[in-house]
N, C-alpha and C positions, 0 to 999 in steps of 0.2 A: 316598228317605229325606230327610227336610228336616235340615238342617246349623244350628247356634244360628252367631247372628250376632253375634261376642264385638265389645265393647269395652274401652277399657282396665281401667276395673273389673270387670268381669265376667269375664275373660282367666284371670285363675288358678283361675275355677272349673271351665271346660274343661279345662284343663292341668291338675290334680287327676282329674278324672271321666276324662281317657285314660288315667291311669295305675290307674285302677279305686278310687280313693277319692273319699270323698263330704267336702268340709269348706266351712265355711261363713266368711265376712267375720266380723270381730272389733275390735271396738275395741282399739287396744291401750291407750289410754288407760284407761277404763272398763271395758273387760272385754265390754259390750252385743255380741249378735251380733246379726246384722244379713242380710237378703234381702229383695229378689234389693242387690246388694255397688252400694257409692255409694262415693266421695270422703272423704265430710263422716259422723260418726256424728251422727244424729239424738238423740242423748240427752245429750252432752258437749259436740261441734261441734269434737270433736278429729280432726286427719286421717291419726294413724298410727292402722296396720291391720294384721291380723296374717290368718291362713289356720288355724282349728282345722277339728283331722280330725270327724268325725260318725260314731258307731257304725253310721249307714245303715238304725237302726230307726226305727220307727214305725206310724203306724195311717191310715186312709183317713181322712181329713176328709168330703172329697163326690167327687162323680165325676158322670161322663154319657158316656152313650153317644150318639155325633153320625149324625144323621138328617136330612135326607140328608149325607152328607159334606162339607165344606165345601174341600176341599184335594183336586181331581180324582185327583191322584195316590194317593190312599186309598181308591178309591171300592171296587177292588177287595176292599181288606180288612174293608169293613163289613158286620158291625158290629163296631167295638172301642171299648174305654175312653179316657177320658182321667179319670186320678183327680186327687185334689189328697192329697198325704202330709204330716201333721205330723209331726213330726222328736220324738222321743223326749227330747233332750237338750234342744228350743227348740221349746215349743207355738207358738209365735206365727211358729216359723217353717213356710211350707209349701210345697213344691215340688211341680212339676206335673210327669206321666208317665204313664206307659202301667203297668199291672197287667199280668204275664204269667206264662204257666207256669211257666216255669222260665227260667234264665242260655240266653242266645241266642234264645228264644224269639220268634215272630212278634207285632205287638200284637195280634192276632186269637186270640192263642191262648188265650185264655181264654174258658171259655164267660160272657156278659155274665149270666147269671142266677145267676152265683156272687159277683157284686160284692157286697160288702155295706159301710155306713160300719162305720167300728171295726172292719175286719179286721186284724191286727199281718203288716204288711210288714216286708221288706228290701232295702235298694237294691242291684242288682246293675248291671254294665258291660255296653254293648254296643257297641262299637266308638268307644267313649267318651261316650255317652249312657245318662244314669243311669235305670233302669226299675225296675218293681220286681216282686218275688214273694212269694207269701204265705208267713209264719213257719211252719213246720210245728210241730205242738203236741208 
């Protein structure tokens, strides 16, 4: 399983997503959120920053299903997704993850013919990498 390679801004979003919440960089200046989390807010140029939590919904942007594999270590699991989710609270922001059945779920476990854009997601935890599952209606 490939491990995210925090740095110092980045850091408390891992450390959020192991405790099983989703929240994003914040100006605290202006309020602007902001991803993937910088320094500097691109919209003020102010450098205090704050951590709001994310209700963890959202909808598919786009996705793709990777042909041949590009990361040997997945070869066995293809075919699976990799989506792109807009965030419900911040269209502009969009985080990238795997679609799956359900909480714990394999990234394989979804059949790829049930992808669709604008499906309404939720972000779920797995062993501190944020995934997601579809809203049940």
């Amino acid at each position: 399983m490939l491990r995210p390679v925090t740095d110092t801004d980045g850091a408390p979003f891992w450390e959020y997503a192991a405790r099983g919440e989703l929240r994003v960089q914040a100006c605290a200046g202006c309020g602007e959120l902001r991803f993937p989390p910088r320094p500097c807010c691109p919209h003020c140029q102010s450098f205090q920053t704050e951590w709001r939590r994310m209700s963890g919904r959202g909808r598919v942007w786009s996705y793709v299903v990777p042909h041949p594999p590009l990361l040997p270590g997945y070869a066995e699991l293809a075919p699976y997704n990799v989506v792109v989710v807009e965030l419900d609270e911040a269209p502009r922001i969009r985080l990238v993850g795997n679609l799956v059945a359900g909480p714990g779920e394999p990234v394989n476990s979804l059949a790829t013919d049930r992808l669709r854009i604008g499906t309404r997601v939720r972000a779920v935890f797995d062993d501190g990498l944020p995934r997601w599952v579809p809203e049940r209606s």
